[in-house]
C-alpha positions in Angstrom: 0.0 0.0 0.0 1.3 3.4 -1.1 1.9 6.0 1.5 -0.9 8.1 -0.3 -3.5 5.5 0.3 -2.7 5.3 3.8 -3.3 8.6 3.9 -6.2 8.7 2.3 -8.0 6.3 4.3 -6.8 7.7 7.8 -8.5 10.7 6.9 -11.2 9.2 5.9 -11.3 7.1 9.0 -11.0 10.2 11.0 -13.8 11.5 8.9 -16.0 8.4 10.0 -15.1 9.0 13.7 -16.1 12.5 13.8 -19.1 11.9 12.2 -19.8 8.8 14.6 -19.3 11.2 17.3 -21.6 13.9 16.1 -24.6 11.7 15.7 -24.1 10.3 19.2 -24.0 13.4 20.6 -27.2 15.0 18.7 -29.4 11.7 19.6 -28.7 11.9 23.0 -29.9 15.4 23.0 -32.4 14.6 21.0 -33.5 11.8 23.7 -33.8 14.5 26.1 -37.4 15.2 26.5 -38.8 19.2 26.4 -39.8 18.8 30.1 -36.4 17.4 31.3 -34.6 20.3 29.6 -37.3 23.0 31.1 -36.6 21.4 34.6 -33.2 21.4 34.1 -33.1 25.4 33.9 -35.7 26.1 36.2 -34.2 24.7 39.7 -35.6 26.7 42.2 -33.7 26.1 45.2 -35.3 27.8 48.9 -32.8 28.6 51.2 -32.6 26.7 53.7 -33.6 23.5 52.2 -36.2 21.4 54.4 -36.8 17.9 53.6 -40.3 17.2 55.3 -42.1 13.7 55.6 -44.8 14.5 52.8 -44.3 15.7 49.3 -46.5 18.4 47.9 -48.1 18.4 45.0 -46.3 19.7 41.3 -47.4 22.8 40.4 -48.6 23.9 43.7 -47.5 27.5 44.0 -49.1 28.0 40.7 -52.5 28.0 41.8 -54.4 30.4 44.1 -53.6 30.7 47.6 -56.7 29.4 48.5 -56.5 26.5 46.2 -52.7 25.7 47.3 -53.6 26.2 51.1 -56.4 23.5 50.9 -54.0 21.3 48.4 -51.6 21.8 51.3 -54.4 21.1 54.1 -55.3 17.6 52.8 -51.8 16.3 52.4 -50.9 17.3 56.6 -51.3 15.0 58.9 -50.9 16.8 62.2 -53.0 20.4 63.3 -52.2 23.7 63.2 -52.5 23.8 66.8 -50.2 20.6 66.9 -47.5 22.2 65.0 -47.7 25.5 67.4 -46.8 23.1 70.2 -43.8 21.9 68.3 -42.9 25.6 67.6 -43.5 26.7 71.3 -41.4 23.4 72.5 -38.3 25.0 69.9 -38.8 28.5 71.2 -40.2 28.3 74.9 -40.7 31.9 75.6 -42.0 32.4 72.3 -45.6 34.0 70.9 -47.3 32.9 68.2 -48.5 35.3 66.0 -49.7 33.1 62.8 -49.5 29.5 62.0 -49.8 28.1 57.8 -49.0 25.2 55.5 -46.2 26.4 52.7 -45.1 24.8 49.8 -41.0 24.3 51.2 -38.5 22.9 48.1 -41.3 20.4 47.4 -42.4 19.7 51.1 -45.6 20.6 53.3 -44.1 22.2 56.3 -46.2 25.0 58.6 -44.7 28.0 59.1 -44.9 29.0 62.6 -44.2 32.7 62.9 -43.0 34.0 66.5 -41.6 36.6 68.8 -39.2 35.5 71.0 -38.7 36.3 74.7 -36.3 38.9 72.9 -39.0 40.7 70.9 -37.4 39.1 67.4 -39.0 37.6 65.0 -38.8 34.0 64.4 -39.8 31.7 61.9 -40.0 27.9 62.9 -40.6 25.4 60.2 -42.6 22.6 61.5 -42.9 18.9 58.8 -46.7 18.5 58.4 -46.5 14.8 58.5 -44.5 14.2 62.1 -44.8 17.5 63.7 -40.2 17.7 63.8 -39.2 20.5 64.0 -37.2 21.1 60.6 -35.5 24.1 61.3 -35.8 28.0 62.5 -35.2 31.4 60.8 -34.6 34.4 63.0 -35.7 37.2 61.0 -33.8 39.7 63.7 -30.3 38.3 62.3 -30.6 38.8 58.8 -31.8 42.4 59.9 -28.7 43.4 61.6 -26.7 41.7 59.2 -28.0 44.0 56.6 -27.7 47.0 59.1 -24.0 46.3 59.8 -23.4 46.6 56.1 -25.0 49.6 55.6 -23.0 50.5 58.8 -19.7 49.6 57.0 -20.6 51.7 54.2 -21.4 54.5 55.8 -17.9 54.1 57.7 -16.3 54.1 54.5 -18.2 57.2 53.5 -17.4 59.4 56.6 -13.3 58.6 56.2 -13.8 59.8 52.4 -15.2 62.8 53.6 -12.6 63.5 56.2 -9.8 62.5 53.6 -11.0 65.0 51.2 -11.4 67.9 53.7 -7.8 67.5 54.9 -6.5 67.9 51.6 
């Protein structure tokens, strides 16, 4: 075999492979359904996650409030006034001030909204199915987190100022 046939059929070889690879990659895509690819780019992640004992529905939080509330409502197992015991058990010198199912990352939790013996808020997230206590938000925190940063800015403003009047 002459060096130019070996040539030619490496390159076409090459030509095969590429081609092989190509149509690999375009039927996977392909086998990719419309609704995996929308679900793919619409994650909607709640921060902080809670993983509850029962699942809500798909396509919940599209529908009324009213409609999602008594979705919600026939999917929990325990009361509202069962889950404000769990919340007043987390936070014992707590007040209630409102108890309601929510849609969580997929899970039917109550949101228990409090005072604490502190006068900040606090939100405790309560799984509809057990009554455990999934997890708490204190509303004061993220507060004074934001006010310390607009504290640190203004900081930075005032030794501008000063900096600038010196000179």
């Amino acid at each position: 075999m002459s060096f130019k046939e070996l040539s030619r059929r490496l390159v076409i070889g090459g030509a095969a492979a590429a081609g092989l690879t190509l149509g690999v990659a375009a039927l996977a895509d392909a086998a990719t359904t419309p609704d995996q690819q929308a679900a793919a780019e619409q994650v909607d992640v709640q921060e902080p996650s809670y993983n509850g004992s029962i699942e809500a529905p798909e396509g919940a939080e599209s529908q009324s409030e009213a409609d999602e509330a008594k979705a919600l409502e026939a999917l929990a197992t325990i009361t509202p006034d069962e889950a404000e015991q769990a919340a007043r058990a987390a936070v014992p010198d707590g007040t209630v001030n409102e108890v309601e199912l929510e849609d969580e990352n997929g899970s039917v939790v109550y949101g228990v909204e409090m005072t604490d013996a502190n006068g900040s808020e606090v939100d405790v997230k309560i799984d509809a199915g057990d009554g455990t206590v999934l997890g708490q938000e204190n509303e004061a925190d993220e507060g004074e987190e934001d006010e310390a940063d607009e504290g640190d800015e203004s900081e930075t403003d005032n030794d501008d100022a000063e900096g600038d009047e010196g000179q």
